[in-house]
C-alpha positions in Angstrom: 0.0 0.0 0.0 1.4 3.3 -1.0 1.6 6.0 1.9 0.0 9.5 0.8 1.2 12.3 3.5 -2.3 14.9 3.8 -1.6 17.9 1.8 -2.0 19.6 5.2 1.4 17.6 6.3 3.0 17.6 2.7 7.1 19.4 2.9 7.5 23.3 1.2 8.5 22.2 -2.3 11.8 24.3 -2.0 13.6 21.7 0.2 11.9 18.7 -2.1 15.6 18.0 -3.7 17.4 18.6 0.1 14.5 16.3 1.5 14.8 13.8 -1.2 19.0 13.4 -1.4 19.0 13.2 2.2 16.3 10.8 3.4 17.3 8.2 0.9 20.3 7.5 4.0 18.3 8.0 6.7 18.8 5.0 9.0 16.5 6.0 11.7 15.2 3.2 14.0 11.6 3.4 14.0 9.2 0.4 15.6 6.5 -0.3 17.8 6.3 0.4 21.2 6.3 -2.8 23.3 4.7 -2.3 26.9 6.6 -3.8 30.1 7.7 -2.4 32.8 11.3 -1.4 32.0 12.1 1.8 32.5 10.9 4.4 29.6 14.6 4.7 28.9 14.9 1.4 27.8 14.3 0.4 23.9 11.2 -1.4 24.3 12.0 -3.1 20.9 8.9 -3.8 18.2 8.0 -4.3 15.3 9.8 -2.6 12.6 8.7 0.5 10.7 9.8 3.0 8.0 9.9 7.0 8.1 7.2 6.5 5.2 5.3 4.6 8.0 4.6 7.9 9.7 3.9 10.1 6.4 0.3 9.7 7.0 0.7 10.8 11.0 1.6 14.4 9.4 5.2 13.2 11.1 8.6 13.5 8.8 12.0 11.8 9.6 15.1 12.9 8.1 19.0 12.7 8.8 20.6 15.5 7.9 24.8 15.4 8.5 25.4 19.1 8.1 23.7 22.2 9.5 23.1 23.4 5.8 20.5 21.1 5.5 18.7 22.6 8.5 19.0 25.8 7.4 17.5 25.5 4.5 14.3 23.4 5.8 14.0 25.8 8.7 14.1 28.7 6.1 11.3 27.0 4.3 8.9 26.6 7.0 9.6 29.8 8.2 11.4 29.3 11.5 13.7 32.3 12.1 14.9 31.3 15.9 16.3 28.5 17.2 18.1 27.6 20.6 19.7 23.9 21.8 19.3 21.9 24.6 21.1 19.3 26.8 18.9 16.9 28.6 21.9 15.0 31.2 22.5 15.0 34.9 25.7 16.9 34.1 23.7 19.8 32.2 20.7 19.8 34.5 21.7 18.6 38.0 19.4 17.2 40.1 16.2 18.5 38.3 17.3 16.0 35.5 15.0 12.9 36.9 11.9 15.4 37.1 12.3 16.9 33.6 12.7 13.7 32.1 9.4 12.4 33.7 7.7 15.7 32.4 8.8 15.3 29.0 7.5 11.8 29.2 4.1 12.8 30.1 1.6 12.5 27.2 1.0 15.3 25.4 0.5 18.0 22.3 1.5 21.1 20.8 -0.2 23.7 19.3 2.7 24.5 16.9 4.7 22.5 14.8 7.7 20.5 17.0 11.1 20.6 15.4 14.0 18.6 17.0 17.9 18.4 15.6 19.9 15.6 17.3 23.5 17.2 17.3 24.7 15.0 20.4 23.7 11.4 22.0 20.2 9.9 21.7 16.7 10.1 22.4 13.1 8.8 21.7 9.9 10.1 20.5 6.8 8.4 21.0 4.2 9.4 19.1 0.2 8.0 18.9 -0.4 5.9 15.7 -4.1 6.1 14.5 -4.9 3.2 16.2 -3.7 4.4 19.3 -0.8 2.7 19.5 2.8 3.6 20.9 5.3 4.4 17.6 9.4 4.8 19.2 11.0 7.0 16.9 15.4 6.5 17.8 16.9 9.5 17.5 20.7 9.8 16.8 23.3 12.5 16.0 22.1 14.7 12.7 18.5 13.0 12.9 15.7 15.6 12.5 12.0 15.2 12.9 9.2 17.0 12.7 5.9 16.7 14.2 3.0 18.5 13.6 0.5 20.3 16.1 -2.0 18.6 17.7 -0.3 15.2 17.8 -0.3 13.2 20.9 3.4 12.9 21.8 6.4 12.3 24.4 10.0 12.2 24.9 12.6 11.0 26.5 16.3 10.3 27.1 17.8 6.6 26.5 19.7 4.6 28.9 22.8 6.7 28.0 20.8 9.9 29.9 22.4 12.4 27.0 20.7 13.7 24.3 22.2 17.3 22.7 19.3 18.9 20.5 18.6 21.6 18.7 14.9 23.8 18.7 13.5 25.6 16.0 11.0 28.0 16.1 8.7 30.0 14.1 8.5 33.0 16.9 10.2 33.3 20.4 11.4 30.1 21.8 8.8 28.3 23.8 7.4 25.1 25.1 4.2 24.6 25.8 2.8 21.3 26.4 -0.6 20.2 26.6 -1.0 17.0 28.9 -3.9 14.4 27.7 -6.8 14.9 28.8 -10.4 14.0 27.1 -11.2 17.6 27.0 -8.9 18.6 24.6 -10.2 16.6 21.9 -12.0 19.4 21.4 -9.2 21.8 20.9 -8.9 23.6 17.6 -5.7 22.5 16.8 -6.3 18.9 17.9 -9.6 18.9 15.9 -7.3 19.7 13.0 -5.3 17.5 13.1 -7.5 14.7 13.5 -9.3 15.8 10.6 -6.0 15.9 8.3 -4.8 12.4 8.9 -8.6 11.2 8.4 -8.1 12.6 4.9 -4.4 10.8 4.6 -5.9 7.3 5.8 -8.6 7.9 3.3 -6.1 8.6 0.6 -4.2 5.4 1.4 
């Protein structure tokens, strides 16, 4: 079956030829989430899956080697600041342990989320339309983009060091929305529900 991203999700056609060159080596480890009760740090190995696996989720996967790359994806969505951030007991001292539980929490956005591995590893857990757990591996010069409104969390591997860069459209924020029924009904949720009913009916 041939994966059709929702025009809503579909990459600025400027960065087609950086998008295309670079994916075609992106190694990404991307799989199922299998419950137990290992800590959230550990791989939690399933089923295998493809970056053209979460095309339809409005999510993209890349690996980019070289900054140039970024630049010129962040210059075609329009995101004029960026900052980075290291999530490690060494860069965040005993807060590390609560922040990593936050970022684990389940939640959305309601802006686009844009992360640049430039140091260590981390995962990204994002809802599959079927509710399911998707662990998106994250290495050094993987990017990935998810949209707003997705149900999402985060956090570092057994390695406790990830290095990352943020880009942003405006001022540098984040602002997450935990799960709760309630904000099914939230406008950028609603959207975004609505956009990958269109992709799964494209399928």
């Amino acid at each position: 079956m041939t994966h059709h991203a929702p025009p809503h999700f579909t990459p600025p056609t400027s960065t087609t030829t950086i998008l295309t060159t670079t994916t075609a080596h992106n190694k990404m480890q991307i799989y199922y989430y299998t419950e137990s009760s290992d800590d959230q740090r550990a791989p939690h190995l399933g089923a295998p899956l493809t970056p053209a696996d979460l095309e339809p989720l409005g999510v993209l996967a890349y690996h980019f080697p070289d900054l140039s790359s970024v630049d010129a994806l962040a210059t075609s969505r329009s995101y004029r600041n960026r900052d980075e951030i290291t999530c490690s007991p060494a860069a965040m001292g005993s807060v590390y342990e609560e922040k990593v539980q936050m970022f684990f929490q389940e939640h959305l956005h309601e802006d686009e989320e844009i992360r640049y591995i430039r140091d260590g590893r981390g995962y990204f857990d994002i809802r599959g339309a079927d509710e399911r757990w998707i662990r998106c591996a994250l290495e050094k010069g993987d990017l990935i983009i998810l949209p707003a409104g997705i149900w999402h969390r985060f956090t570092t591997d057994e390695d406790n060091y990830v290095k990352a860069m943020r880009l942003f459209k405006d001022e540098p924020k984040w602002t997450p929305l935990n799960r709760v029924p309630e904000l099914e009904e939230n406008k950028f949720r609603k959207e975004y529900v609505q956009a990958v009913a269109k992709a799964t009916a494209q399928a």
